[in-house]
N, C-alpha and C positions, 0 to 999 in steps of 0.2 A: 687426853680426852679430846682435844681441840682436833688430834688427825683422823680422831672416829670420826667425826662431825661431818668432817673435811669431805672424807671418803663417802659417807653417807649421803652429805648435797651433792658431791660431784653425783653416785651411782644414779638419785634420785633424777636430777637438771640431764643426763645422757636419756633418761627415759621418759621425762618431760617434753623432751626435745622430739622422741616421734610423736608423739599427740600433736606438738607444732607442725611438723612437717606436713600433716596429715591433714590438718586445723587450716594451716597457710596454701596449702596446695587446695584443697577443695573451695572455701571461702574468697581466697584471695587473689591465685594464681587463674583459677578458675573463675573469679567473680570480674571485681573492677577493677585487677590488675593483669586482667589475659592481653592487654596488650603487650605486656612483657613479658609474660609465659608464651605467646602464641609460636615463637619462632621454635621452640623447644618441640612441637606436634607437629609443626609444616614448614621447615628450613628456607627460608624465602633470599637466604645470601648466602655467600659463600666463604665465610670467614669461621675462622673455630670458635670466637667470642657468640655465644648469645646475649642477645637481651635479657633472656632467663637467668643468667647469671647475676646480675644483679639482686638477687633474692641472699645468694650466696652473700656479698658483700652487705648488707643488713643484718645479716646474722653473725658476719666476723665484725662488724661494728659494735653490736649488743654484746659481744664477746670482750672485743679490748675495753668496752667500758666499764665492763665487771674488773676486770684485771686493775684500770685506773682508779674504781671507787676501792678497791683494795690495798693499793698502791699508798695511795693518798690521802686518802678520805676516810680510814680508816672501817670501812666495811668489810669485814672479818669473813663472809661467805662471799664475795666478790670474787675471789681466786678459784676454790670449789666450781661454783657456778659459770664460769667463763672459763676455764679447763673441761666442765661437762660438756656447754657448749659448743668449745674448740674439738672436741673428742668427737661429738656426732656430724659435724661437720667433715670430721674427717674422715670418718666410716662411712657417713651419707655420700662424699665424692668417691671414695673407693668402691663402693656397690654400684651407684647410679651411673656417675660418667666415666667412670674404668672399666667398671665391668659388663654394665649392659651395653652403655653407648658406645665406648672403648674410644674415648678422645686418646687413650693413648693405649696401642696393643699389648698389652695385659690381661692376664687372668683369660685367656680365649679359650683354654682347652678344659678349663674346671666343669664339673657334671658330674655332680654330686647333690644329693637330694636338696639343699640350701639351694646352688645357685642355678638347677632348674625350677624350680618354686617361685624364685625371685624372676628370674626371665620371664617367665610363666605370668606371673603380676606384672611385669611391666607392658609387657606384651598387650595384654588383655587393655592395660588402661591407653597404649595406643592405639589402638583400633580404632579410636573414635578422636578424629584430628580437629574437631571442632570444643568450642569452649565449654555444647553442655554435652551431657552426657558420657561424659570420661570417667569410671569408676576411681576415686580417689583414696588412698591411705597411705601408711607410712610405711617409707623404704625399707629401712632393714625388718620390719617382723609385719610383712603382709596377713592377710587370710588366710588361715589354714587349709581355705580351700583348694589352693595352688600348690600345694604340698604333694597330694595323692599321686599316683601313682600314672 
């Protein structure tokens, strides 16, 4: 019963984790931390590291510390929960900075109704390189309205 559970926090913490994405990019990334998101809209260096990554390393930190309260401490969804976590972080870089941004060339030739949708959304919330006015939501399951045709 315990790997129902298991399976069920993880599926649960993976689609928790867009509403975060979603939550932290509009509120956060966009609010009183655009100084750290700012280089991600308007490249001001020329190194592969963003500042924006940094958001990334927040969330693998809430991650291994699921894993340690699991570990350790005896918190029995700790593992679930920080495998969900670990899971949308990794779909979240394989959509965002592989596929759209392409820090590494991959997935270039996909065109298929998913990965023009998702182009299509990210697209759209570049257009506006400033902190307001950026339409915000989560990575892998945008607007349906990016879908059509």
């Amino acid at each position: 019963m315990n790997v129902l559970y298991w399976i069920l926090i993880f599926l649960l913490t993976f689609c928790i984790m867009e509403f975060m994405a979603w939550f932290t990019h509009k509120y956060v990334m966009h609010g009183f931390l655009w100084k750290l998101h700012k280089d991600h809209h308007h490249k001001d260096h020329g190194s592969w590291w963003e500042r924006n990554d940094f958001f990334f390393i927040f969330y693998a930190a809430v991650s291994i510390g699921c894993f340690i309260g699991w570990q350790y401490y005896g918190f029995w969804a700790g593992l679930p929960i920080g495998l969900g976590i670990f899971a949308y972080g990794v779909a979240y870089f394989l959509v965002h900075d592989i596929f759209i941004h392409q820090r590494f060339k991959l997935f270039r030739n996909a065109n298929n109704w998913y990965s023009r949708g998702i182009r299509r959304a990210h697209k759209m919330h570049h257009k506006h390189l400033g902190k307001e006015k950026g339409e915000c939501f989560g990575m892998l399951f945008p607007p349906l309205k990016y879908f059509k045709k």
